[in-house]
N, C-alpha and C positions, 0 to 999 in steps of 0.2 A: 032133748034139743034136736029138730030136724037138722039136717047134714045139707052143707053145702056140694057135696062132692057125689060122683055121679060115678058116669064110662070112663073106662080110661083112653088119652089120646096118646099120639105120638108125640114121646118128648126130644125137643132140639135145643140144645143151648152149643154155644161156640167150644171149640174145646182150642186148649194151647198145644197146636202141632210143629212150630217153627219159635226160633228165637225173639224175644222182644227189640223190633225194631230200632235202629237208633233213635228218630224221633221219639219214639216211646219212652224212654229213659228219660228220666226227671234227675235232676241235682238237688240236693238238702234246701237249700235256698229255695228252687222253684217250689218246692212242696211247701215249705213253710210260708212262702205265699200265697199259696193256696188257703192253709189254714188263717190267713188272716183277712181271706174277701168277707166281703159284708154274707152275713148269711144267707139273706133272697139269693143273691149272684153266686156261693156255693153250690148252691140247693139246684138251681136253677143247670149249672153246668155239667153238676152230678146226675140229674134225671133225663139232660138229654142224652150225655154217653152213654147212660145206663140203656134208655127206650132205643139207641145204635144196636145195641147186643141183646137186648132182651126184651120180654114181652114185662111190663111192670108190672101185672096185676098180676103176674105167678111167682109161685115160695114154693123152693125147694125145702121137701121135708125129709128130714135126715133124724136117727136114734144112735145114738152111743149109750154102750153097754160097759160097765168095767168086769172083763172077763178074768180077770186077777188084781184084786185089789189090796192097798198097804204095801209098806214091809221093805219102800223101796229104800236103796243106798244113798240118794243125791240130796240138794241140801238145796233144792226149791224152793225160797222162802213162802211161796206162796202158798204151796201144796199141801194138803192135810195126808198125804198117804207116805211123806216123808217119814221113815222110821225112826227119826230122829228127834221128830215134835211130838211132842205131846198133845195129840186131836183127838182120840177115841175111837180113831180109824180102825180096826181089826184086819192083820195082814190075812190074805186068805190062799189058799190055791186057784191054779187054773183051771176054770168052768170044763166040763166037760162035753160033748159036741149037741148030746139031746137036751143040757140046758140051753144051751144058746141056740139050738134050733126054735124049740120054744118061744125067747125070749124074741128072736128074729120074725117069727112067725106074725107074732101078738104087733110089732113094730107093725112088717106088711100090711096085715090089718086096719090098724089106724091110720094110714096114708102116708107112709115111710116109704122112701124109693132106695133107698141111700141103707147100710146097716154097717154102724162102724164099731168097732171091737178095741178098746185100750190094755193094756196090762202096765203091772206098776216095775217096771224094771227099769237098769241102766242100759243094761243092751243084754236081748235076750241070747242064749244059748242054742248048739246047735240043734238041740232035742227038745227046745221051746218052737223054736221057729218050723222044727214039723209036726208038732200038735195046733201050732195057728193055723198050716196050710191047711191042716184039717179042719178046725174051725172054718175057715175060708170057705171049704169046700160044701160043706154043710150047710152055709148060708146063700153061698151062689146057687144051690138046689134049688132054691124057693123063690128063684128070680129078679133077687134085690141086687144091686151096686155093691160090694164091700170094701171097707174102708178099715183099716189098721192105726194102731199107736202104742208101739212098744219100746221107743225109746232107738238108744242110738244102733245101725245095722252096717254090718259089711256087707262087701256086694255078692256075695256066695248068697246071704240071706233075703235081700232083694231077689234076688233069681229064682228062688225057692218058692216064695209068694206069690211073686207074678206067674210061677209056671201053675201056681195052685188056684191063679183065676184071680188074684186081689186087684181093682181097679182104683184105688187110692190107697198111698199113704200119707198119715200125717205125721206131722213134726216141725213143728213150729220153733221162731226164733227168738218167743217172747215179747222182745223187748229191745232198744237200739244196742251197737256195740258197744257204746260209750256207757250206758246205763247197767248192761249186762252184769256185771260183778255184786251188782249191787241186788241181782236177783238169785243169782246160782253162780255158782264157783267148781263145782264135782263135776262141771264139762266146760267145754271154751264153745266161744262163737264158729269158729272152726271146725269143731268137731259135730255141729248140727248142720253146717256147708254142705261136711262129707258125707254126711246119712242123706242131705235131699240128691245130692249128686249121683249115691249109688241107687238111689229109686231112681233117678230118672234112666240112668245107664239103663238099667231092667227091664225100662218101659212101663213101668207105673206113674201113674196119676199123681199130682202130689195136693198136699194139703197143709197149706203153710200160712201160717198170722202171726196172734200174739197177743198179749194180753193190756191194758191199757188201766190207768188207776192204779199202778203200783208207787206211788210219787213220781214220776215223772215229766219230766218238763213235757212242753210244746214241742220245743228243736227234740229232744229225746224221740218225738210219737212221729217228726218228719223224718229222722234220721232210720228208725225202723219201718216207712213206708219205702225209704228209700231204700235200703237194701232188698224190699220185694220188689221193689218196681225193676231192679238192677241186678236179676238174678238170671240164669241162662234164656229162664221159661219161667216167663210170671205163673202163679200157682194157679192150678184149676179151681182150689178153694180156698177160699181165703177168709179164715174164722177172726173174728173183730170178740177179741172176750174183754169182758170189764171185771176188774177183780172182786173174788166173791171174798169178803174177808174172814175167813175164819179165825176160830180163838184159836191161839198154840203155836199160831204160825207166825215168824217174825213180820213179813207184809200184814197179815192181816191183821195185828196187833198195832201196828204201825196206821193201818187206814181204820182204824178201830175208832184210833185215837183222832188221827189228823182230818178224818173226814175221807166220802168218796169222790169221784171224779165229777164232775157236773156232767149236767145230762146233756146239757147242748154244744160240750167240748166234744163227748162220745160223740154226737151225733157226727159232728164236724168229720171225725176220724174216720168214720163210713164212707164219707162221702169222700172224702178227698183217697182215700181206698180206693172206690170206685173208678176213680179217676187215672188213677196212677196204673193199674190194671184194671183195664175198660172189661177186659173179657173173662175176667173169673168172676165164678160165685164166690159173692161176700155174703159168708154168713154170721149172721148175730148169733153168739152162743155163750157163753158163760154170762150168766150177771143177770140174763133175761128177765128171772122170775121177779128182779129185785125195782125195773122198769113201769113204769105207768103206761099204759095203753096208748097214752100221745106220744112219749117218746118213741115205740116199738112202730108208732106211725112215723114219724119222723123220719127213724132209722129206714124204712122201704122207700120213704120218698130220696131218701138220700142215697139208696142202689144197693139196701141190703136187698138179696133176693135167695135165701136159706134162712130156715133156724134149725134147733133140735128141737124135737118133741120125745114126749113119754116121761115129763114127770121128773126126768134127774139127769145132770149129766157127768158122769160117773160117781162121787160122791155129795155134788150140788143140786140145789133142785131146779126144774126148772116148772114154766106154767102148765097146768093141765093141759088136757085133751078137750074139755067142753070150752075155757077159756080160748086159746088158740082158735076154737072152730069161730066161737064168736065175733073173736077181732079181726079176722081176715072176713066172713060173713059184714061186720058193720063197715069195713072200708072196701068192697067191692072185690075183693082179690079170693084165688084159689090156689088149692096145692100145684105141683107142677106135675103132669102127668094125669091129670082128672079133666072131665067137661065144667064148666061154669052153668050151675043152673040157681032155678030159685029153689028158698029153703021152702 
């Protein structure tokens, strides 16, 4: 398949240096009225904020690696690296740096700007978080973005990271406060507050979503936009995941059963994302592979503007590499960071 993707340009997108405005701040109600406008006039009001902040036709391309996978303590219902389900996950060690240079390398390659690294812990140690800086450091080498997700961090370990060059971390909220219990219990809402808190103290970037299709009500999916929207500093990234359901896992057995999320509810969830923070990347990420090429259109008309690529994201899979080239090839769009030419 010829390539749409060329020279590389200079890339801008807005970044969050200042607090979310008051106007900016949404209540449960305003959001859940959002989700209930007729869909042209969603669509409609999510494409113009979006075209305010970004160029539409560009996707940010980002890879996530699990650089220590299984084995973990907490009780995720969603998660297959839970130690405690029975998935067929195999707990592993931490990758060592000439893996993950490699595996960084191969990302670069395929038009990755973004390289984000997960490990399966409750909160790493203080002899993990300096084999990550390492990791970190390894991969800042080769001139990509790095991005972390290791679970819950004090702020010693923040400091550690940023000083080691890490420009995002992630640590998502899931899911609303009201719903939470009903996902994971071996942390509070609280204690993922304090891990984005001490990123931000640090100066790192953060990367904050959540996941969507875990049963969940409507008010549940505004109650959790609205704690992003309502947070110091809306997130630079903000991952829209649809649950992948796995066997073993009590959600995924649950959505095994009941059914997944509609695809025009997800859509909905993007857009009104979008809206609630104009200026972070919303990326599409878990559930992708599972999407129809009209939904995944949908989803950018609705101000996703990221996904992941390479094939999996940590233990789910996601679309190929020739897929991906071709769906942004048939809707006009290219990576972020490349020229637009023809194939």
């Amino acid at each position: 398949m010829s390539s749409v993707f060329e020279q590389p340009v200079t890339l801008h997108r807005p970044r969050q240096t200042a607090p979310a405005s008051p106007e900016a701040r949404w209540s449960v109600d305003a959001i859940e009225a959002l989700f209930d406008l007729p869909f042209p006039e969603l669509m409609h009001q999510a494409q113009t904020v979006h075209r305010e902040n970004f160029d539409p036709t560009r996707v940010e391309f980002a890879t996530l690696l699990s650089v220590k996978t299984g084995g973990c303590p907490e009780d995720c219902n969603y998660c297959p690296q839970a130690a405690r389900f029975d998935t067929g996950v195999e707990a592993t060690k931490l990758m060592e740096p000439h893996e993950v240079k490699l595996a960084a390398q191969r990302a670069k390659d395929a038009g990755a700007t973004r390289f984000c690294m997960g490990a399966a812990w409750r909160a790493p140690k203080d002899r993990d978080i300096e084999k990550v800086a390492e990791l970190v450091r390894t991969v800042k080498a080769l001139g990509l973005e790095t991005c972390a997700t290791l679970g819950m961090l004090e702020d010693g370990h923040a400091q550690t990271l940023q000083s080691a060059g890490l420009d995002y971390y992630n640590h998502n909220l899931d899911t609303s406060p009201e719903y939470y219990d009903k996902v994971v219990t071996t942390r509070t809402y609280d204690d993922r507050l304090d891990t984005l808190q001490h990123v931000r103290d640090a100066g790192i970037s953060t990367c904050c979503g959540g996941i969507v299709g875990m049963g969940e009500s409507r008010v549940d999916r505004a109650s959790f936009l609205h704690q992003l929207a309502t947070l110091p500093v809306h997130p630079d990234s903000l991952p829209v995941n649809a649950l992948v359901p796995i066997a073993g896992t009590p959600l995924g057995d649950q959505v095994r059963r009941d059914g997944e999320i509609d695809p025009i509810e997800f859509v909905r969830t993007v857009a009104v994302a979008r809206l609630v923070c104009p200026k972070s990347m919303v990326r599409l990420s878990a559930g992708r592979d599972a999407m129809s090429r009209e939904t995944q259109a949908l989803c950018f008309l609705a101000g996703a503007n990221s996904i992941f690529i390479g094939g999996k994201l940590l233990t789910t899979p996601l679309p190929g590499q020739d897929e991906d080239s071709l769906l942004l090839k048939d809707l006009g769009m290219v990576p972020m960071g490349v020229s637009q030419v023809s194939a």
